[in-house]
N, C-alpha and C positions, 0 to 999 in steps of 0.2 A: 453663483453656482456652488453648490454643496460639494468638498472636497474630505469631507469623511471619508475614510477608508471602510471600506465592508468588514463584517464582524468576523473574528476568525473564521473558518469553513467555510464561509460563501466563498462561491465561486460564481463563475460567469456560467448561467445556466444555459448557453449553446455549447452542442458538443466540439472539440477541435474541429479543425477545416478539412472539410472531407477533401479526399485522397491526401491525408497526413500519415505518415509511418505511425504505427503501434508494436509494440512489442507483443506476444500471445501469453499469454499464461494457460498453466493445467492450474486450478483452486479445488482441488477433493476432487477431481473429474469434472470441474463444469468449466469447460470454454471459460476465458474474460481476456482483458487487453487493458496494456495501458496508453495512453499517448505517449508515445517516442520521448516528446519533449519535458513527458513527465519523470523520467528515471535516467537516473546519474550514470548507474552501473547498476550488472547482474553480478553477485559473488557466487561461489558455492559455498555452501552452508560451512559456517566455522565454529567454533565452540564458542554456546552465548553463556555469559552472565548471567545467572538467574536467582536474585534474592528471593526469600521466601515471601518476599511481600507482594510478588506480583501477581496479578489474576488471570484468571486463564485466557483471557486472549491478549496478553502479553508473553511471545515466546523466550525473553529476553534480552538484553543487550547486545550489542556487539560494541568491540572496543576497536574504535577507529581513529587511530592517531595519537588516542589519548582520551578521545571525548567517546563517553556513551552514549550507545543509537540506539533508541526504542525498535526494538522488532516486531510488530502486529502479525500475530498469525493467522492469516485472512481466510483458513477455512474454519473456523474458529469463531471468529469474527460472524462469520455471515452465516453459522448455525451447519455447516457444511459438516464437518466434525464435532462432536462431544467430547472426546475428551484430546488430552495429548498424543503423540505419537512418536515411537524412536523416529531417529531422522531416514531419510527414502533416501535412496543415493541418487536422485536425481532432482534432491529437493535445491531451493536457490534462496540467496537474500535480494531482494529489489531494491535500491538504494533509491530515495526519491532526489529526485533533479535538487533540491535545498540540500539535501545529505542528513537533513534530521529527523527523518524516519526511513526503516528497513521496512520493504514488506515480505515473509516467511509464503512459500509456494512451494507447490509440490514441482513444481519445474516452469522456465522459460524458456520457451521451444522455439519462436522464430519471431524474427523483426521483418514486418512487411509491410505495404504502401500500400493503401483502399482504395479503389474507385471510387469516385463520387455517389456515383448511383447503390453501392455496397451499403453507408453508410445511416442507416436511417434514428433519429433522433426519438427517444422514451422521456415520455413524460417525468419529471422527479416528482411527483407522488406516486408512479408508481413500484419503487423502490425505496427504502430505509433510506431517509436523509438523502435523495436523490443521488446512490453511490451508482449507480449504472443510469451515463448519462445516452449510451445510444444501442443498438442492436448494428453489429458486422455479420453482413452475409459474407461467408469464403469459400466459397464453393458449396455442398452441400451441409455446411456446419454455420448453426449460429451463435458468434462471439458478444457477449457483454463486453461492451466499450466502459471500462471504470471512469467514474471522477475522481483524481485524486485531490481535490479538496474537500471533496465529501465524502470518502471513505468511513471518516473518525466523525462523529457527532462535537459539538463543541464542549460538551462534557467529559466527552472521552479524551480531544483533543488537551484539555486541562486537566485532567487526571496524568494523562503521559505527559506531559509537562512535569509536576510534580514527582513522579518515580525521575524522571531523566535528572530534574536538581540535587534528588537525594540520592543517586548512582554517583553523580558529579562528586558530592563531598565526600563520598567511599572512595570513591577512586583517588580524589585531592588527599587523603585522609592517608592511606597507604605508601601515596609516593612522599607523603613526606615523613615519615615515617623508617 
């Protein structure tokens, strides 16, 4: 039996177990969710790091601990927004479940538990890098269910790798310093 490990960003392309907790998210006005199990913590927005080198859908760092967390700003990201924006006061950082990436939203309004029959599964071709792995019906509103392993392309995911190392030596650079 073949014990490779799948290449960064694959993920398992069934959605979590339906009636699983998601968290809700606002992204520029469009409904989406994450799986519960995918986010560590919500923060409110704090003052990020922002070298000049990084591209617009990098909103910044956040300094957690000591270590820099890439921040995605996911309406940005998914073409939702054009340019930047001062921060909304009810904008949020989403710590993913690893703690190595933040995701930037315009807010995280509520953690709830889906029914079964709510949850119905979207093909990944028919979204960028299969990032919306199901459609939540919540009453009259339909939620994009995110994958958070396929959010980032595996290019993008190495790209943020690369700014996160050279954040790292700034930041190692200063404290010794």
């Amino acid at each position: 039996m073949d014990k490779t490990p799948p290449p960064a960003g694959a993920a398992n392309k069934t959605p979590p177990p339906a009636g699983a907790a998601y968290l809700l998210l606002d992204v520029a006005g469009v409904p989406c969710a994450l799986p519960r199990a995918a986010v560590s913590e919500v923060l409110p927005l704090p003052n990020l790091f922002r070298p000049p080198t990084l591209g617009p859908l990098l909103a910044g760092f956040l300094n957690l601990g000591g270590e820099p967390v890439p921040v995605v700003d996911l309406a940005r990201l998914f073409g939702l927004r054009a340019e930047a924006r001062e921060p909304g006061a009810y904008d949020h950082l989403v710590l993913a479940a690893d703690r190595a990436t933040a995701f930037l939203v315009d807010r995280a309004s509520d953690l709830v538990t889906v029914a079964p029959e709510a949850v119905r599964p979207v093909s990944g071709r028919q979204t960028l890098n299969g990032c919306v792995e199901a459609e939540i019906t919540l009453g009259d509103r339909l939620v994009h269910a995110l994958a958070p392993g396929r959010i980032l392309t595996v290019e993008e995911q190495e790209r943020l790798s690369a700014l996160t190392r050279a954040a790292q030596e700034r930041l190692a650079a200063l404290s010794a310093g």
